[in-house]
ZAMI-363181 format. One line per 5 residues: number of its first residue (from 1); their letters; for each residue x, y, z of C-alpha. Coordinates in Angstrom, 1 decimal, decimal comma, padded with zeros to 4 digits. Layout:
BEGIN
NUM> a> X:Y:Z  ...
// end
This chain:
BEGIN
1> xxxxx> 089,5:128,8:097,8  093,1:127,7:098,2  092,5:124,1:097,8  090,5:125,0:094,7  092,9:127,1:092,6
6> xxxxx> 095,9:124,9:093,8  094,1:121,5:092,7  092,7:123,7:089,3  096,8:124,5:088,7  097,9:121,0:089,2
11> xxxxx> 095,0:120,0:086,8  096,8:122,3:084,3  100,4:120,3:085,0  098,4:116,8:084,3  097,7:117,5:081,4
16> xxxxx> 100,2:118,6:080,5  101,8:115,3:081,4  098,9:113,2:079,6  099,6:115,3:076,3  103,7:115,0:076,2
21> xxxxx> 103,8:111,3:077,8  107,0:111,9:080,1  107,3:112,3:083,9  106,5:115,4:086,0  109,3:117,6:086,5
26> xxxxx> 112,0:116,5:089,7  113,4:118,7:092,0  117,0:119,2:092,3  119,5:116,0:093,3  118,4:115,3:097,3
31> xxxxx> 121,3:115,6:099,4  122,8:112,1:099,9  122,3:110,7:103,7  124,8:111,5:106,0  125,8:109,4:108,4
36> xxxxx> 124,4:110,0:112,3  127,7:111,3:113,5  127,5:113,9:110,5  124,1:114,9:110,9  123,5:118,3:112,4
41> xxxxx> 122,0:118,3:116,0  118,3:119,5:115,3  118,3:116,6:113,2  119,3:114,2:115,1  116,7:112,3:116,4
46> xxxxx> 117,6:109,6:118,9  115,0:107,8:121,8  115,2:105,1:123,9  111,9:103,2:124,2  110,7:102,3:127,8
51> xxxxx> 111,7:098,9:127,4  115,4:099,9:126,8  115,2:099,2:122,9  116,8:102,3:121,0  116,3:103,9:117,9
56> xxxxx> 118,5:106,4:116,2  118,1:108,2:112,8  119,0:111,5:110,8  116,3:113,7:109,0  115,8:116,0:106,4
61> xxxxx> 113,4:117,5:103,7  113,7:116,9:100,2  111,2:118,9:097,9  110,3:115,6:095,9  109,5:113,2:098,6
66> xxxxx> 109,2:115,1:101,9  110,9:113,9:104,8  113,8:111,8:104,5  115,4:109,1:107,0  118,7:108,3:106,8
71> xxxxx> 121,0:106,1:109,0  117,9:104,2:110,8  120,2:102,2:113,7  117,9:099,9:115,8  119,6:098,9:119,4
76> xxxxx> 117,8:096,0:121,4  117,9:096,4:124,8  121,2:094,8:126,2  121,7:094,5:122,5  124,5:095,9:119,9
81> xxxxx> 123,5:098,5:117,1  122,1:097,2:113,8  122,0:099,9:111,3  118,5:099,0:109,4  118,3:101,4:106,2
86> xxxxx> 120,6:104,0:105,0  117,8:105,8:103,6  114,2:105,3:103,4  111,4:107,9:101,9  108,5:108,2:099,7
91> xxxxx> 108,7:107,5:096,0  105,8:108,2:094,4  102,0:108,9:094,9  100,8:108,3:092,0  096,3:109,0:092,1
96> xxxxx> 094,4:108,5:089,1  090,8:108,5:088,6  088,4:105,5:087,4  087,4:107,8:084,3  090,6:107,6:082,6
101> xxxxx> 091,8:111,1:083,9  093,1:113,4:085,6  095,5:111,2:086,8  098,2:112,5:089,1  102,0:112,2:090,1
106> xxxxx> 101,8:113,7:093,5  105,6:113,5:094,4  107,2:113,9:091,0  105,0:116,5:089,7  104,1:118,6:092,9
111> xxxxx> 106,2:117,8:095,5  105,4:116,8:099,6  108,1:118,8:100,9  108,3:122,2:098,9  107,7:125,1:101,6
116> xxxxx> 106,9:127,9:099,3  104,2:126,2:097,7  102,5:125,5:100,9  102,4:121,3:100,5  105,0:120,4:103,4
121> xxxxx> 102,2:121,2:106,2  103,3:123,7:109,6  102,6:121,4:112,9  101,9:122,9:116,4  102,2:121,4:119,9
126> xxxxx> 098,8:120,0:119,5  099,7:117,8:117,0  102,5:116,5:118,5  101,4:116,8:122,7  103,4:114,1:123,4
131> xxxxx> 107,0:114,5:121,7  109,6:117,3:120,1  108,8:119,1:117,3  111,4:118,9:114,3  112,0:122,5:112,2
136> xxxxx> 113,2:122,7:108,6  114,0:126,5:107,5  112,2:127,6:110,4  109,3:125,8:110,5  108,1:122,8:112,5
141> xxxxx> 107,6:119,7:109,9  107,7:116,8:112,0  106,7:115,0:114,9  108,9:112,5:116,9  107,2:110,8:119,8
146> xxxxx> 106,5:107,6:121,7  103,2:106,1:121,4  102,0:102,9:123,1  101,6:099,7:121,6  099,1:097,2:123,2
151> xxxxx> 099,3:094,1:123,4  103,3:093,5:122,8  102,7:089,8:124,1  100,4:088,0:126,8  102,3:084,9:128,1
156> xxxxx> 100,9:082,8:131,1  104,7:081,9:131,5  105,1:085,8:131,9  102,1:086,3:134,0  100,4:089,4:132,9
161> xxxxx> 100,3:091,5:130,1  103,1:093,8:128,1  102,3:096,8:126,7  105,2:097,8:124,3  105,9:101,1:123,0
166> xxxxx> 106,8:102,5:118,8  108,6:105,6:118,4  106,3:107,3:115,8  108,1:109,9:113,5  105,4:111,6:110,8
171> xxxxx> 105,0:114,5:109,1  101,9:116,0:106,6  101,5:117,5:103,1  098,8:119,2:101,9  098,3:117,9:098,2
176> xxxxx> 095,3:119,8:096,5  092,1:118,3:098,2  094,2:115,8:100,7  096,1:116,2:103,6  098,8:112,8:103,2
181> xxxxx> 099,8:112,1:107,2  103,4:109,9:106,0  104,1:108,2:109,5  106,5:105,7:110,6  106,6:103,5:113,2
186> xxxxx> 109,7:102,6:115,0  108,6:099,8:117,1  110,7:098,2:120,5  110,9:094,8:119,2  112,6:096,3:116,0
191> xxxxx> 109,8:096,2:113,7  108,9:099,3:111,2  105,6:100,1:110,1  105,9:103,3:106,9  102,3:104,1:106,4
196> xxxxx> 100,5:107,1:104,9  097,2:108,1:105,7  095,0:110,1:103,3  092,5:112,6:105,2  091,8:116,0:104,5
201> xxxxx> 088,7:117,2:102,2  087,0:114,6:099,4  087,8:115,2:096,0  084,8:117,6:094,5  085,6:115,7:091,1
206> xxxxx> 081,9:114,4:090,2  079,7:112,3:087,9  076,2:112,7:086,6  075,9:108,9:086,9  077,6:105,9:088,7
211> xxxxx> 079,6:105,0:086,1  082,9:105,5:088,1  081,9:106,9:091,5  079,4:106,6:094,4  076,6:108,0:095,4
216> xxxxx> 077,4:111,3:097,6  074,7:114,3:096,9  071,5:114,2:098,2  068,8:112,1:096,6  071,6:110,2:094,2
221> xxxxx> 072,1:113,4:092,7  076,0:113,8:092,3  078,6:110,8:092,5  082,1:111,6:093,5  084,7:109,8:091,4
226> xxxxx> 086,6:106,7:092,6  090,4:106,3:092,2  093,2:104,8:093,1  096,0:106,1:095,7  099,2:103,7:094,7
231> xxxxx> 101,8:104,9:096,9  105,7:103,8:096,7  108,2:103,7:099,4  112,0:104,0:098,7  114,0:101,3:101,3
236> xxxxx> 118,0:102,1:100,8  118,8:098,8:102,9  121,8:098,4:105,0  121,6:095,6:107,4  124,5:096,0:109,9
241> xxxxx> 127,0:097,3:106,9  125,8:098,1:103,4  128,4:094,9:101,9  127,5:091,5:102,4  123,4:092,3:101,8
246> xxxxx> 121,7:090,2:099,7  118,0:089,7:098,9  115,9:086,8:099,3  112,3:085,8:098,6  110,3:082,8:100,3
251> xxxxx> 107,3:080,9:098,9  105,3:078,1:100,3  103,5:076,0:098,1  100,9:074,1:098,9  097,3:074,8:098,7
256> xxxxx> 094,5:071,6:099,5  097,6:069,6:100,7  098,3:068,7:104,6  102,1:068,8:103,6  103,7:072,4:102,6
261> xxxxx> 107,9:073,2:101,4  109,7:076,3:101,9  111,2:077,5:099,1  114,1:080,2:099,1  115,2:082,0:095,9
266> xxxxx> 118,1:084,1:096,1  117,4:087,1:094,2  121,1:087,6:092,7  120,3:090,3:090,3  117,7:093,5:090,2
271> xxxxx> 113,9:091,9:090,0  110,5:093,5:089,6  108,3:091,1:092,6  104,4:090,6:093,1  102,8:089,9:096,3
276> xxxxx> 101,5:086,3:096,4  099,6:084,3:099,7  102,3:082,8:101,5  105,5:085,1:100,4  108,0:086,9:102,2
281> xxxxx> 111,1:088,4:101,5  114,1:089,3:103,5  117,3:091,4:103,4  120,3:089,6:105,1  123,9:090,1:105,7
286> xxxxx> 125,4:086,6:105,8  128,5:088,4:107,3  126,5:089,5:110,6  124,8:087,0:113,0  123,0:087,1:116,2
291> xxxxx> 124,0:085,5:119,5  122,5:081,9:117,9  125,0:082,0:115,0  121,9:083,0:112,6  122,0:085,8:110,0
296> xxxxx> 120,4:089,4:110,9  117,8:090,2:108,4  114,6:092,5:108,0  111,5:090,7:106,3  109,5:093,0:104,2
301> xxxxx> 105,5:092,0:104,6  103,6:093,7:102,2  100,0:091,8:101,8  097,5:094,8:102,1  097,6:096,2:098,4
306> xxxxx> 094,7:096,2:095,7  097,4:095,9:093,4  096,8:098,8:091,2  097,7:097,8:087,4  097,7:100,8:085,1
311> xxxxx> 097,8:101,0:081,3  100,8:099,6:079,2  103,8:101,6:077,9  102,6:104,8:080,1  101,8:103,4:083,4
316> xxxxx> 104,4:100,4:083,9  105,9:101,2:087,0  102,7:100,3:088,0  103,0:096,6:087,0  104,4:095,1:089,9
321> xxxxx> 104,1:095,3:094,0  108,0:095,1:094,9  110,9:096,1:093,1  114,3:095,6:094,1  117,2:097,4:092,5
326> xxxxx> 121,1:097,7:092,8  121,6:101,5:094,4  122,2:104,5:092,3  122,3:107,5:094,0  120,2:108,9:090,3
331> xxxxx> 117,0:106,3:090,9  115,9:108,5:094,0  111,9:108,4:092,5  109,4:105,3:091,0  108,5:107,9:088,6
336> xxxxx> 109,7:111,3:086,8  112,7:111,0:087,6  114,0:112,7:084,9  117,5:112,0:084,5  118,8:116,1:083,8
341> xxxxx> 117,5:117,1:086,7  120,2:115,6:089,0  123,3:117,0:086,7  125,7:114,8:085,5  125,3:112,6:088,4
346> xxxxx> 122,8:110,7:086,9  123,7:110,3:083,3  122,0:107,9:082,3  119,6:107,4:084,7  116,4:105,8:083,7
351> xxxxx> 113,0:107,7:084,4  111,2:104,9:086,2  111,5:102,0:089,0  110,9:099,4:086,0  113,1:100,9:083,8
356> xxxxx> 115,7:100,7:086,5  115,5:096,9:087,0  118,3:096,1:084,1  120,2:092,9:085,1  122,5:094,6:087,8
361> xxxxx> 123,8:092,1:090,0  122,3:093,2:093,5  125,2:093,8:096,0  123,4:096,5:098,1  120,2:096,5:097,3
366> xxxxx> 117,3:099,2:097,5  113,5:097,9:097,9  110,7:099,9:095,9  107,6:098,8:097,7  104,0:100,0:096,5
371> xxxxx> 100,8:099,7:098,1  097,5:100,8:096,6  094,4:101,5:097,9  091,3:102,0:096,2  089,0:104,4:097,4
376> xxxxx> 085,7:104,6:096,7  083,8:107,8:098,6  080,7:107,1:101,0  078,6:109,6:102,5  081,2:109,6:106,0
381> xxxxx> 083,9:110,7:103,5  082,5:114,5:103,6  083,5:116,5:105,8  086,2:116,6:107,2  087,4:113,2:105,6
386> xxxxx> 088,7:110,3:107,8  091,7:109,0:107,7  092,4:106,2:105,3  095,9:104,2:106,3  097,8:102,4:103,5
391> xxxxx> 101,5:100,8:104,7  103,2:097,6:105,1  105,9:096,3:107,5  109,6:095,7:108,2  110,1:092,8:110,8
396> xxxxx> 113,4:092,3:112,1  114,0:088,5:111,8  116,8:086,7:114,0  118,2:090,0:114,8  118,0:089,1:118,2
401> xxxxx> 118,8:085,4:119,8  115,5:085,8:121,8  112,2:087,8:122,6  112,9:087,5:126,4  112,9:090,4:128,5
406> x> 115,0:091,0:132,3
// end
């Protein structure tokens, strides 16, 4: 009955948005991220992996978007600290239907981390067997443990088989009908995997026909709707100092050739990005090298979206896969991020990720990276529905001289 009268309200609130055209209302300005030595104890969350690699970080809740990171610093073992991101949360869930509507802003409009509404989710020991519970007014809201990893290399040189280990940091939200897992993995080797998965209950939004859904009711009787789940992750990067980071994008052409190029475009100023087959990009800091006299950088591998595209003038955000923008502490969503809602602060401030990409020369630079999934329902989808993942990665990339372990 919950799930029904909350999903029925936030029907109410789309519609709302559909009629007026402008973004869900934002919460109040998040707090900026403090740096680790700042950040209270109970927040702190700091593990050393079993092979010696290190992670440390700061967390908090933000009504908006949930749990925030803040002051990610990745230690190799034997290695120096590299601070990875200054901040790095959800931006957006944005979930509209094949029909046309409803169409929802799950962050802007509702909010993954508001408490008195019910969405930021309570978690017990049993979720969490393995690691510490995290509390936020009170209440436990996050999960910090160490998983295993299989398979972290098999080397005849090495003779055997390594099994690494990810620190794995999540928390859930109940949104209407879904329960959104957001989960990040803090892996030895330095990698980060952000990922949400969508499980809870499937939408009871029906057809009479298949025009936009799939068959679910007995004897073809009812089809549940398909839609789209374009999710947005906000990457403040800060590779080993925020000065000194630039962005850069790699392509290799080539395709029914045996000889390929690399090319390398320094992107100078803010850019809105698509995926492509053979491109990367990467945030470096010239200024900072490993032990080989290379620059530490953190490629961004983001190849597993259907590449949502929504409808012009009212959907744009939606337009490309990777955004990278100069940072303003205002531009804290992809969309409703309505510009009086963070005070004078954000005069200004525009309401979307592509309205934030203005020419800005890119000196430390914030990724916007969306992934979209869409899901049409099956039979297995009722009851309780199965996890669906969506995510992408953050490899670290000549951070370290070598792989080698003692």
């Amino acid at each position: 009955m919950f799930r029904v009268l909350w999903r029925a309200r936030v029907l109410v609130a789309a519609a709302v948005l559909l009629v007026a055209g402008t973004p869900g209302p934002a919460s109040a300005a998040p707090r900026e991220p403090s740096a680790t030595a700042d950040c209270p104890a109970a927040n702190r969350i700091d593990k050393t992996l079993k092979n010696g690699a290190r992670w440390r970080m700061c967390w908090d809740v933000d009504r908006n978007t949930g749990v925030v990171l803040s002051d990610v610093t990745y230690t190799p073992l034997r290695g120096t600290p590299t601070r990875v991101l200054k901040s790095a949360s959800l931006a957006e869930v944005h979930v509209p239907y094949d029909s046309g509507e409803p169409r929802f802003y799950d962050v802007s409009a509702i909010g993954f981390g508001d408490l008195e509404q019910g969405t930021l989710t309570q978690l017990t020991k049993k979720d969490c067997p393995a690691g510490r519970l995290g509390s936020f007014r009170g209440t436990a809201v996050l999960c910090s443990e160490e998983q295993p990893r299989p398979f972290a290399y098999k080397s005849a040189v090495e003779k055997g088989v390594l099994h690494g280990s990810d620190l794995t940091v999540f928390s859930v939200s109940e949104i209407g009908w879904y329960d959104y897992i957001i989960e990040w993995h803090f892996a030895d080797d330095g990698s980060i995997t952000p990922r949400a998965g969508a499980t809870g209950s499937l939408s009871p939004f029906q057809f009479a026909d298949a025009t936009g859904g799939w068959p679910t009711g007995v004897g073809s009787t009812r089809f549940s709707e398909n839609h789209s789940h374009n999710i947005f992750w906000r990457m403040d990067f800060d590779v080993d100092g925020e000065k000194k980071n630039a962005v850069e994008q790699y392509d290799f052409p080539g395709s029914g050739t045996a000889k390929r190029t690399t090319k390398r475009t320094v992107l100078s100023r803010e850019t809105a990005a698509d995926i492509a087959p053979s491109r990367f990009w990467r945030v470096v800091n010239r200024a900072a090298e490993n032990a080989d006299g290379h620059p530490k950088s953190w490629e961004i591998d983001n190849h597993e979206s259907d590449q949502y595209r929504g409808p012009d003038h009212t959907e744009d955000f939606t337009h490309h896969d990777m955004y990278f923008t100069q940072y303003r502490t205002c531009e804290r969503l992809a969309y409703g991020n309505k510009a009086n809602a963070y005070g004078t602060a954000a005069s200004g401030c525009a309401p979307s990720v592509d309205k934030y990409v203005n020419g800005e020369k890119l000196t430390d630079p914030v990724a916007w990276v969306s992934v979209d999934f869409h899901h049409v329902p099956r039979d297995e989808d009722e009851d309780p529905m199965p996890t669906h993942w969506q995510g992408f990665r953050i490899v670290p990339r000549d951070v370290t001289a070598t792989s080698r372990l003692p």
